[in-house]
N, C-alpha and C positions, 0 to 999 in steps of 0.2 A: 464426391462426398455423398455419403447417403441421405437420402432425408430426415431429415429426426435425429441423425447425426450429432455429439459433439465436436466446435470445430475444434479442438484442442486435445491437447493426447493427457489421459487419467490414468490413471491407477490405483491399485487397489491395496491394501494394506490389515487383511482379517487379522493379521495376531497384531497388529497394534505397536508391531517396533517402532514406526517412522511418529508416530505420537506422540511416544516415551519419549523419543530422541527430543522432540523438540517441544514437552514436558504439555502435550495437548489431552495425552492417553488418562480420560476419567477411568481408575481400577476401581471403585465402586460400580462403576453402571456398566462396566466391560465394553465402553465407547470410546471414540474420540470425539472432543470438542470440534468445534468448526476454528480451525486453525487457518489463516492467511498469512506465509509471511514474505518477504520482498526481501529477496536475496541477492546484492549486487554482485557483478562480473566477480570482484575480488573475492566471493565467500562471505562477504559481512551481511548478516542481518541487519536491513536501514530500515525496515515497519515491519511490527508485527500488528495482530487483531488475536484476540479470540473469544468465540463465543458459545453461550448453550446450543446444544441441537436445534430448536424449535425455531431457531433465528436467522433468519438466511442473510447472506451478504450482497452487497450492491455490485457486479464485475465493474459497471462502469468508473466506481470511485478506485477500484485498482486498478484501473488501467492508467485513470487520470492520477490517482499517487506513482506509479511506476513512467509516466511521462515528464510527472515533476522530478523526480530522481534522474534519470535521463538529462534531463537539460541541467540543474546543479552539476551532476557532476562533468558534465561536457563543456560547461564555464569554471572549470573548477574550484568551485565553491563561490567563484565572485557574484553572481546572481541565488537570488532565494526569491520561492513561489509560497503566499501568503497563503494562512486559510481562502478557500473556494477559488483558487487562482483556477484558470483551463488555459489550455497548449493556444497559443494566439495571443493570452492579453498580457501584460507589464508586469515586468518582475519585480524585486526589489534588490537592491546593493546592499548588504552586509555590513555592518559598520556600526561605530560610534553615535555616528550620526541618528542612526536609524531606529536605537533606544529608546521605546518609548512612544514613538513619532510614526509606527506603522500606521496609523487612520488618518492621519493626517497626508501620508502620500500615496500610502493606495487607496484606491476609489474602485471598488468592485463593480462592475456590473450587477443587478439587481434583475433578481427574474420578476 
């Protein structure tokens, strides 16, 4: 890899179809928005984001939503990852039970 390098493969999109497509393409300002979306194996959009130009995005919170996506669907469906859950700590089980009652059984780590 070169230096300065991105490590990930881009592209580039100047007439703005892949925008349109996926309704990011501002035609007033002849941009596209900052568009993130998390596309699972099957095609389905599971997150989208998007936001004005001027506003960058976090990679690390994508990568950390695209890990919590990963382990749902590789329990399929029987675990869910809470607000600020990360890859390591306790999931939660799905349920009746669980109505209501998330603060009560998770317990976040605290920065």
């Amino acid at each position: 890899m070169v230096e300065g390098s991105v490590p990930f493969h881009m592209a580039s999109d100047q007439a703005g179809n892949v925008g349109r497509a996926y309704g990011v393409y501002d035609e007033n300002m002849g941009i596209e928005l900052r568009g993130r979306f998390i596309i699972d194996p099957d095609g389905v959009i599971q997150a989208m984001e998007v936001l004005t130009p001027p506003v960058g995005r976090k990679f690390a919170e994508t990568l950390r939503q695209i890990q919590a996506f990963q382990l749902v669907r590789a329990s399929g469906g029987k675990e869910a990852t809470p607000a600020g859950w990360e890859p390591g700590q306790m999931t939660l089980k799905p349920g009746p039970d669980l109505v209501g009652r998330v603060w009560e059984v998770w317990k976040p780590v605290m920065e």
